[in-house]
N, CA and C atoms as an extended XYZ file, in Angstrom:
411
Properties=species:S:1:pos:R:3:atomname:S:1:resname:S:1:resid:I:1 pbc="F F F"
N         0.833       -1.173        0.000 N   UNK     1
C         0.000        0.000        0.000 CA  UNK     1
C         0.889        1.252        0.000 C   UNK     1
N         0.515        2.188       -0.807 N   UNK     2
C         1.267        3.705       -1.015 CA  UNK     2
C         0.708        4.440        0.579 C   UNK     2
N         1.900        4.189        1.221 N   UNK     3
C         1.713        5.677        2.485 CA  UNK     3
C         1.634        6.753        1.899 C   UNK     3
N         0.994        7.619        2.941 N   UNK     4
C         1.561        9.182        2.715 CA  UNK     4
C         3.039        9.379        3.430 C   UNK     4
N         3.397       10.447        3.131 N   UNK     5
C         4.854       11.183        3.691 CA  UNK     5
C         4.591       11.790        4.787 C   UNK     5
N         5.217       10.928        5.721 N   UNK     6
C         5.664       11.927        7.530 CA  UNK     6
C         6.889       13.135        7.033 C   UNK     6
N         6.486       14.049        7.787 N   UNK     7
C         6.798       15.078        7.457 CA  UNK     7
C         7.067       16.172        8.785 C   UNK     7
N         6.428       15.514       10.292 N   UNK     8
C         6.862       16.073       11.638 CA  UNK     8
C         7.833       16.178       11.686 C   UNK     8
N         8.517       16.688       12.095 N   UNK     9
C        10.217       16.658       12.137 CA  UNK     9
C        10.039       15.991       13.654 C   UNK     9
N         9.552       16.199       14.339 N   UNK    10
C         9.506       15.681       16.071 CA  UNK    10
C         9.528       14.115       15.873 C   UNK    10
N         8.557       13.912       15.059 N   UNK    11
C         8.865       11.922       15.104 CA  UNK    11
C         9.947       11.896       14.194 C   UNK    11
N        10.179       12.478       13.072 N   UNK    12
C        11.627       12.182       12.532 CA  UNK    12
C        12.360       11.711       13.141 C   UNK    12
N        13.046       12.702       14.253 N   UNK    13
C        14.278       13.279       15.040 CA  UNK    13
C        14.401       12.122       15.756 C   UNK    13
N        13.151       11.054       15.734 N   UNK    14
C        13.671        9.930       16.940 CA  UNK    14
C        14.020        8.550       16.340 C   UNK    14
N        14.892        8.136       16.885 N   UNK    15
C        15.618        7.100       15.941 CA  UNK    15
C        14.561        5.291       16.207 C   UNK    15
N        14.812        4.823       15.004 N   UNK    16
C        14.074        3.599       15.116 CA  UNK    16
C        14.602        2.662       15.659 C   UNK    16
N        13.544        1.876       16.031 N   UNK    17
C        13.702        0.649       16.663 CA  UNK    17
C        14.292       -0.296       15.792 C   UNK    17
N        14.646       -1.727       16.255 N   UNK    18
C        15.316       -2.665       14.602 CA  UNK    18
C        13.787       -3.061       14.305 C   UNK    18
N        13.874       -3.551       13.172 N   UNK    19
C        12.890       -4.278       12.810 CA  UNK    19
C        13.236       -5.962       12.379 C   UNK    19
N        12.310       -6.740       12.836 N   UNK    20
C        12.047       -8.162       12.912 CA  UNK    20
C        11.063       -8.374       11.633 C   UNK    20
N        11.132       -9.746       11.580 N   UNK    21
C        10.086      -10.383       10.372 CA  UNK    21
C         8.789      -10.131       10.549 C   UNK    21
N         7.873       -9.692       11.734 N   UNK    22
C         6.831       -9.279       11.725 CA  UNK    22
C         6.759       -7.599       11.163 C   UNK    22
N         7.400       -6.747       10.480 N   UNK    23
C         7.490       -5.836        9.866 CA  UNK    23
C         7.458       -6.067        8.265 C   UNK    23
N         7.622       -7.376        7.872 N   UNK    24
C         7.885       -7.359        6.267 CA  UNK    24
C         6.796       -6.730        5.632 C   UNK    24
N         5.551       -6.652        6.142 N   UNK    25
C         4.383       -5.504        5.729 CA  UNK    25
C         4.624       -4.248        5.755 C   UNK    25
N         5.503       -3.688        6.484 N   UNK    26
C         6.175       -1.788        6.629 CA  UNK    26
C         6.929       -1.962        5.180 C   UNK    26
N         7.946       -3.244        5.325 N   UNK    27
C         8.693       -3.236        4.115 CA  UNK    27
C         7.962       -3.109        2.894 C   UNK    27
N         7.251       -3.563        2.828 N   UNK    28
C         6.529       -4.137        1.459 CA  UNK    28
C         5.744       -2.820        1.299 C   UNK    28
N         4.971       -2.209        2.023 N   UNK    29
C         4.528       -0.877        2.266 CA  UNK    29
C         5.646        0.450        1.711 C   UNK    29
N         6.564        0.326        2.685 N   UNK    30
C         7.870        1.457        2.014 CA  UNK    30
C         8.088        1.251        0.386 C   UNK    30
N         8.411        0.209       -0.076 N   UNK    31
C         8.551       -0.170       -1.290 CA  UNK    31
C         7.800        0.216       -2.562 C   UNK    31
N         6.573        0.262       -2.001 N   UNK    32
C         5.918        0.427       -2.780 CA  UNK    32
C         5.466        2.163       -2.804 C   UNK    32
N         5.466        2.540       -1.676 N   UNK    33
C         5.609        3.910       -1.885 CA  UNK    33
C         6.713        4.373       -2.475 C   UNK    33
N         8.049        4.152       -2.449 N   UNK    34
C         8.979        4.472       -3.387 CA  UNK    34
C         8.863        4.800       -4.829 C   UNK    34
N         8.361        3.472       -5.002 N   UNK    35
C         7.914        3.220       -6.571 CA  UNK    35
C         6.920        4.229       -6.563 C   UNK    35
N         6.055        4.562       -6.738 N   UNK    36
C         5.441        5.497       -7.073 CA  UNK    36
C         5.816        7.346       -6.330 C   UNK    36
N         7.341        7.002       -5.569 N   UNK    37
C         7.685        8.697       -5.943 CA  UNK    37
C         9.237        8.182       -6.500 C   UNK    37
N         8.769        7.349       -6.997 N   UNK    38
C        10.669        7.210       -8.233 CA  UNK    38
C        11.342        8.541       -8.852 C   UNK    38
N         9.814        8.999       -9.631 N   UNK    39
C        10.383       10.185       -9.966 CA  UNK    39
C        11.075       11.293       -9.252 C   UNK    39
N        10.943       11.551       -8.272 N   UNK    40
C        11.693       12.526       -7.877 CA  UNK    40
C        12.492       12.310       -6.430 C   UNK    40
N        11.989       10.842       -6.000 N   UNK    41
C        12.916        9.963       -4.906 CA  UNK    41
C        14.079        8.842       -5.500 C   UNK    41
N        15.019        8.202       -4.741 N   UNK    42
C        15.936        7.534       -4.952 CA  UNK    42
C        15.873        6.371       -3.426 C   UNK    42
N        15.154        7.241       -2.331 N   UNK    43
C        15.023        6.253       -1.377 CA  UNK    43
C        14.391        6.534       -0.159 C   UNK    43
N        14.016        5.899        0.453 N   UNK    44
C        13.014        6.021        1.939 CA  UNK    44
C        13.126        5.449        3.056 C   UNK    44
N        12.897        5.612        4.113 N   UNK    45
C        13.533        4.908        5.385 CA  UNK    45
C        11.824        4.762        6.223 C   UNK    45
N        11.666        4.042        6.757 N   UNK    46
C        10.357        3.895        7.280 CA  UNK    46
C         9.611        4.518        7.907 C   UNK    46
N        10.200        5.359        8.543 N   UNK    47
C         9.702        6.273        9.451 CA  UNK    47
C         9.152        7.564        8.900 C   UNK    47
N        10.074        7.643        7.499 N   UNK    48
C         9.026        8.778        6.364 CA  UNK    48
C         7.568        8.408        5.835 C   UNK    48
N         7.232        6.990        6.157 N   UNK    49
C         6.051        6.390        5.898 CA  UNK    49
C         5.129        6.149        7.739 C   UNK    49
N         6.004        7.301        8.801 N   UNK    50
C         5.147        6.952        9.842 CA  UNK    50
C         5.453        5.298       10.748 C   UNK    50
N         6.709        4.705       10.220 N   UNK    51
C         7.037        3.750       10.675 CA  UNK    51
C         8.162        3.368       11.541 C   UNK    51
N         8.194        3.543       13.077 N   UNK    52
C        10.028        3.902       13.199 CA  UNK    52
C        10.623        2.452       13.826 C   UNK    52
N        10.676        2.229       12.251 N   UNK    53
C        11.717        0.673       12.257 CA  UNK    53
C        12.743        1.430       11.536 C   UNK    53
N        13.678       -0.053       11.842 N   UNK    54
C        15.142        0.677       11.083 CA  UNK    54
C        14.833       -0.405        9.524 C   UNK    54
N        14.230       -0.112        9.024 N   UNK    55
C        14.175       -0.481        7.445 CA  UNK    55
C        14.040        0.728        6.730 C   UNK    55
N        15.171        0.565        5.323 N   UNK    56
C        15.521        1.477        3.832 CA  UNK    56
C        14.693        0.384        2.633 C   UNK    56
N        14.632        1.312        2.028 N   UNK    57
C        14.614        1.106        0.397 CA  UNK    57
C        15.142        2.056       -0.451 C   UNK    57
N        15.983        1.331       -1.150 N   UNK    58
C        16.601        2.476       -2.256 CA  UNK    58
C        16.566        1.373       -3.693 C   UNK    58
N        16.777        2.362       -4.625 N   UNK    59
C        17.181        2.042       -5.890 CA  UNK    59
C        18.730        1.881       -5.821 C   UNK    59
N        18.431        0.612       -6.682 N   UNK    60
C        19.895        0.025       -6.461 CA  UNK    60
C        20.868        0.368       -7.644 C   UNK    60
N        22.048        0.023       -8.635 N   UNK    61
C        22.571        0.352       -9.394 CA  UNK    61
C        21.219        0.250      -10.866 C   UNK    61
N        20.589       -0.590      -10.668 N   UNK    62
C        19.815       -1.311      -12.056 CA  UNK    62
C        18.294       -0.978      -11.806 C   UNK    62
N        17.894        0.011      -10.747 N   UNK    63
C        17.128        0.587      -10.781 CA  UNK    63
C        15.972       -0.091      -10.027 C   UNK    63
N        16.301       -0.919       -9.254 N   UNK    64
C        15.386       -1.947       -8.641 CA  UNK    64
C        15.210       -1.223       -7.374 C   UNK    64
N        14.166       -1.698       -6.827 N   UNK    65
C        14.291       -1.722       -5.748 CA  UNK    65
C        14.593       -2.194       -4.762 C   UNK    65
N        15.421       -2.065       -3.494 N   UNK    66
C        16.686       -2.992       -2.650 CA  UNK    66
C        15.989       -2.506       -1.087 C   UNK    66
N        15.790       -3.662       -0.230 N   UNK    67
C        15.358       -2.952        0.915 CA  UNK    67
C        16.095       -3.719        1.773 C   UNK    67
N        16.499       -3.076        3.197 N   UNK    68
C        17.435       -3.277        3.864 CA  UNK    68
C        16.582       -3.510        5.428 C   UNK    68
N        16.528       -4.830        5.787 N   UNK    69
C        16.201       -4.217        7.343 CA  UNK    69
C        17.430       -4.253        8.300 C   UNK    69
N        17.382       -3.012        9.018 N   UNK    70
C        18.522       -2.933       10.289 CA  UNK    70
C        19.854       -2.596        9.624 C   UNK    70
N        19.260       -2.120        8.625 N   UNK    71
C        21.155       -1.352        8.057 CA  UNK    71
C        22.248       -0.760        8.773 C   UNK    71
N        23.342       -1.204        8.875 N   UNK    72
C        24.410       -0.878        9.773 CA  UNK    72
C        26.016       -0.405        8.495 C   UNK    72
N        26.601        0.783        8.814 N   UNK    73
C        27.430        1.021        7.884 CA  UNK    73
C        28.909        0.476        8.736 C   UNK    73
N        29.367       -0.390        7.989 N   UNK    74
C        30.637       -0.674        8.874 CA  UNK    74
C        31.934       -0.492        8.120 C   UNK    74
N        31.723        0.222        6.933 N   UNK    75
C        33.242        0.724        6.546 CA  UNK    75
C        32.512        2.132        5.835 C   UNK    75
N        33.475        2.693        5.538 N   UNK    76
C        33.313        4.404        4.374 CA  UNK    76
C        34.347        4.401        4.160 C   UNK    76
N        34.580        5.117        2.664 N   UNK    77
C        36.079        5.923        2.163 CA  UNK    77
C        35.441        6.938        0.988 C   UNK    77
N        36.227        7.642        1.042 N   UNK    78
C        36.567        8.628        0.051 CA  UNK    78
C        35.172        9.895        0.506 C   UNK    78
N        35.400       10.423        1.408 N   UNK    79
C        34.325       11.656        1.979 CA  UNK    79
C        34.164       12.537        0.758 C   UNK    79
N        32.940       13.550        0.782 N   UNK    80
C        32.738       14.566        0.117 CA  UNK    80
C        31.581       15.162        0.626 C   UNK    80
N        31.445       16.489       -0.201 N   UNK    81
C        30.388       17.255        0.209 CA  UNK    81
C        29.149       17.192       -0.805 C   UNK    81
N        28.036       16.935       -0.112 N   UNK    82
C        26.902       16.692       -1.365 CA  UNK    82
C        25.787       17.736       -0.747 C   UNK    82
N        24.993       17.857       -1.935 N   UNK    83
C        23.803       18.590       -1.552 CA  UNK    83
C        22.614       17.632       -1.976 C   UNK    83
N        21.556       17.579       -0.888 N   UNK    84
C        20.507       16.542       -0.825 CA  UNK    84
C        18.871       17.033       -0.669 C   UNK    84
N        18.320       16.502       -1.221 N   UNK    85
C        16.727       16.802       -0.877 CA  UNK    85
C        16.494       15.843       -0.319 C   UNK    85
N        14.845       15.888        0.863 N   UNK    86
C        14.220       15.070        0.948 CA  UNK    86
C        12.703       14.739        0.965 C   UNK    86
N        12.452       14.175        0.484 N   UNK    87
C        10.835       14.098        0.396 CA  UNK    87
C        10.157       14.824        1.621 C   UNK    87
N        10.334       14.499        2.810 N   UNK    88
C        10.229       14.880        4.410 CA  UNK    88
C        10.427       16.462        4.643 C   UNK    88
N        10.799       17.238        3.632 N   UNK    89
C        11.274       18.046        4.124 CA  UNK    89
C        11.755       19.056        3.010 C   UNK    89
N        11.065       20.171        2.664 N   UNK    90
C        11.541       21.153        1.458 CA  UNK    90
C        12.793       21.730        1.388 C   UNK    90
N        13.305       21.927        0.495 N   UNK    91
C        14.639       22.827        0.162 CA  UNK    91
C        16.063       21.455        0.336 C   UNK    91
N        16.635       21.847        0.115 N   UNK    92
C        18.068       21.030        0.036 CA  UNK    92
C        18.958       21.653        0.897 C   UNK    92
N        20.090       20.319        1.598 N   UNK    93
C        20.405       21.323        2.350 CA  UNK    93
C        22.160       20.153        2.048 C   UNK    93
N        23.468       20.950        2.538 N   UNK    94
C        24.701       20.016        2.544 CA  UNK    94
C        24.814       19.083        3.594 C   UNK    94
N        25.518       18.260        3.178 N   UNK    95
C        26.067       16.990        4.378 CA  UNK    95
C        27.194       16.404        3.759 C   UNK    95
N        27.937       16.014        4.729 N   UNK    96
C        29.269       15.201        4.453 CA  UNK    96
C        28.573       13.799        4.259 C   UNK    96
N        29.202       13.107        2.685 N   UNK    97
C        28.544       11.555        2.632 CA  UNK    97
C        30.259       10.983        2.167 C   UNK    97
N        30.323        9.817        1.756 N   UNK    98
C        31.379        8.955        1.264 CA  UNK    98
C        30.857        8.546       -0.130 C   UNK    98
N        31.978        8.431       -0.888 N   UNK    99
C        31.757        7.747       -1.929 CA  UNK    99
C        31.314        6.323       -1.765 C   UNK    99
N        32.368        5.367       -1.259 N   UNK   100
C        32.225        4.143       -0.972 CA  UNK   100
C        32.269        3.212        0.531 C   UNK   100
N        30.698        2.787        0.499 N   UNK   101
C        30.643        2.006        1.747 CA  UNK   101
C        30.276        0.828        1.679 C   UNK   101
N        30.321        0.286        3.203 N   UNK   102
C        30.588       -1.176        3.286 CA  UNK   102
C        28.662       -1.055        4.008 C   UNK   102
N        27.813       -2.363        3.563 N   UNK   103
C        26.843       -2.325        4.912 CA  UNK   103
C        26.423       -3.472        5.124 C   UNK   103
N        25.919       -3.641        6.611 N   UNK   104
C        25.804       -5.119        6.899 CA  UNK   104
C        24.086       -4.915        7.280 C   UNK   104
N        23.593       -5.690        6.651 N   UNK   105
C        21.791       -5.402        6.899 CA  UNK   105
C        21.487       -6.927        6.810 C   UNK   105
N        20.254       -7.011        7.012 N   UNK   106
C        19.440       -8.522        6.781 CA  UNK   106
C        17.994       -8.037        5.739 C   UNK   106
N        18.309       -9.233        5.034 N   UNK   107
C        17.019       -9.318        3.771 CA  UNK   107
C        15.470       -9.557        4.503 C   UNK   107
N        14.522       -9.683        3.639 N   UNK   108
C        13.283      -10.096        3.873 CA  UNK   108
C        12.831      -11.274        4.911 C   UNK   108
N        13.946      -12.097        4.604 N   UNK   109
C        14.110      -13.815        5.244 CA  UNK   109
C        14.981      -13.468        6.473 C   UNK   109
N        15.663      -12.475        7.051 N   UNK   110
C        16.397      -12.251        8.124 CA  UNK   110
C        17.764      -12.531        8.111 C   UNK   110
N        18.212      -13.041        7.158 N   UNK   111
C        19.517      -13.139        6.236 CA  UNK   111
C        20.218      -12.068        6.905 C   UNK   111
N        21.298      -12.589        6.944 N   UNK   112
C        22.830      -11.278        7.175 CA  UNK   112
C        23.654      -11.509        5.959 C   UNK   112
N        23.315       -9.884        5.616 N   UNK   113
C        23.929      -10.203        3.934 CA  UNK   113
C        25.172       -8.584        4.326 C   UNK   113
N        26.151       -8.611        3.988 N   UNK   114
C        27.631       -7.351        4.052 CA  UNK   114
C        27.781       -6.944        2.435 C   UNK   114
N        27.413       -6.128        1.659 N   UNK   115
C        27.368       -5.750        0.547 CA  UNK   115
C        28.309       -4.565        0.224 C   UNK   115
N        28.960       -4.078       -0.397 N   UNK   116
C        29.792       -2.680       -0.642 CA  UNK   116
C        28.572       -1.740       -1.789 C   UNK   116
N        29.037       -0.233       -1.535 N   UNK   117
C        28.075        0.148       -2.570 CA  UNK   117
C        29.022        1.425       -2.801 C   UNK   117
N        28.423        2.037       -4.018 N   UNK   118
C        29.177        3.420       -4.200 CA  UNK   118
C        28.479        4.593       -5.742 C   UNK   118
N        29.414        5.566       -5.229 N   UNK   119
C        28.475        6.705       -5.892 CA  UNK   119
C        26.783        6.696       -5.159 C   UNK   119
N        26.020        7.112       -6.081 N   UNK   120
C        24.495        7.439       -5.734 CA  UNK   120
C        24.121        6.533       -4.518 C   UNK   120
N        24.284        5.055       -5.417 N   UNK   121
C        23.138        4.266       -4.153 CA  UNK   121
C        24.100        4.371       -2.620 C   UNK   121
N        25.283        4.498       -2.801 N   UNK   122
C        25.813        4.460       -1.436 CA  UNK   122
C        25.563        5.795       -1.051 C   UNK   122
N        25.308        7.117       -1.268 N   UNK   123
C        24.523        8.353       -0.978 CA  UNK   123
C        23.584        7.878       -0.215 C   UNK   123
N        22.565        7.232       -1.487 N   UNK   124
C        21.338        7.155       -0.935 CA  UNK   124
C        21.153        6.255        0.584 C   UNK   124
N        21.812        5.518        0.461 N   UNK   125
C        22.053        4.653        1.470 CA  UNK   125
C        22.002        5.374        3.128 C   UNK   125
N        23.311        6.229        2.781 N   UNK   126
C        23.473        6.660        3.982 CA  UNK   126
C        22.721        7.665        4.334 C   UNK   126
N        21.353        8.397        3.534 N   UNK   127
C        20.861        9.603        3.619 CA  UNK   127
C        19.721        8.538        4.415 C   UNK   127
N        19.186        7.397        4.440 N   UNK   128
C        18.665        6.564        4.629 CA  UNK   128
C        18.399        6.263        6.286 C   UNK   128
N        19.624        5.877        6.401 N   UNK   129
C        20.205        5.163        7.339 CA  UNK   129
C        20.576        6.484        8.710 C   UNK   129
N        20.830        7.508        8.379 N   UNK   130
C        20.723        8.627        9.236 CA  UNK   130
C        18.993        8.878        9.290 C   UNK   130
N        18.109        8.750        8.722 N   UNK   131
C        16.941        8.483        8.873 CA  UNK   131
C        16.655        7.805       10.189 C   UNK   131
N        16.826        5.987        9.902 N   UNK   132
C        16.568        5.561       10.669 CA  UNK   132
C        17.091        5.592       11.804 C   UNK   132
N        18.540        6.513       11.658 N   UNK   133
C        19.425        7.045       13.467 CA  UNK   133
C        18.573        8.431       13.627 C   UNK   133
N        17.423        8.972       13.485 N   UNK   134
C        16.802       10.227       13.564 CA  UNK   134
C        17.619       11.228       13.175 C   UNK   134
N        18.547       11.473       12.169 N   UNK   135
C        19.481       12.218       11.887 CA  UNK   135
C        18.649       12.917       10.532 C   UNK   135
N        18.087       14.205       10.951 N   UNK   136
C        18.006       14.783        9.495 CA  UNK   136
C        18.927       15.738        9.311 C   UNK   136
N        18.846       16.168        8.040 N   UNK   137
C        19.579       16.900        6.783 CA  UNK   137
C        19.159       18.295        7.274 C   UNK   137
């Protein structure tokens, strides 16, 4: 089902809980709201759908959609300065991101999967993932 967009900054600001296999409905929920703001999103963290689990979805290199529960970043290299929008929140604003990171998350099935990512989706990733640490932009 397409959520609407949380947009309080007060529930933002508070960081999520992990999420377990009784959430794969938030997942499946986030996902699908994505997809239908593709156009002008790249990714969503649950709690922009009113959900404060620690589950992402982003578009992955091939344009899919990739969802992460309990994303954890355990390496970065190559820092820079980016400028970011977010659905949650008008205007763009800077943040320090990395080119290339390491992350250790679990799939749909609860899987522990360690993946590397870089350029955009590793952006998106981490614009994500400060989400689910209540960290906005």
């Amino acid at each position: 089902m397409i959520r609407p967009i949380m947009d309080k900054q007060f529930f933002l600001k508070q960081p999520s809980v992990e999420a377990t296999t009784a959430d794969i409905a938030i997942a499946r929920d986030l996902a699908e709201t994505l997809e239908a703001h593709r156009a002008t999103c790249v990714g969503m963290a649950a709690n922009m759908i009113g959900q404060r689990k620690r589950i992402i979805a982003v578009l992955d290199e091939a344009s899919q959609v990739l969802t992460m529960f309990n994303p954890e970043i355990v390496d970065c290299k190559q820092p820079y300065n980016a400028t970011e929008g977010c659905l949650s929140l008008p205007g763009e604003r800077e943040t320090l991101r990395y080119e290339r990171i390491t992350v250790s998350y679990q799939d749909e099935a609860m899987q522990a999967i360690k993946r590397s990512f870089k350029g955009r989706v590793a952006q998106a990733i981490q614009h994500e993932i400060d989400h689910c640490n209540g960290i906005l932009i």
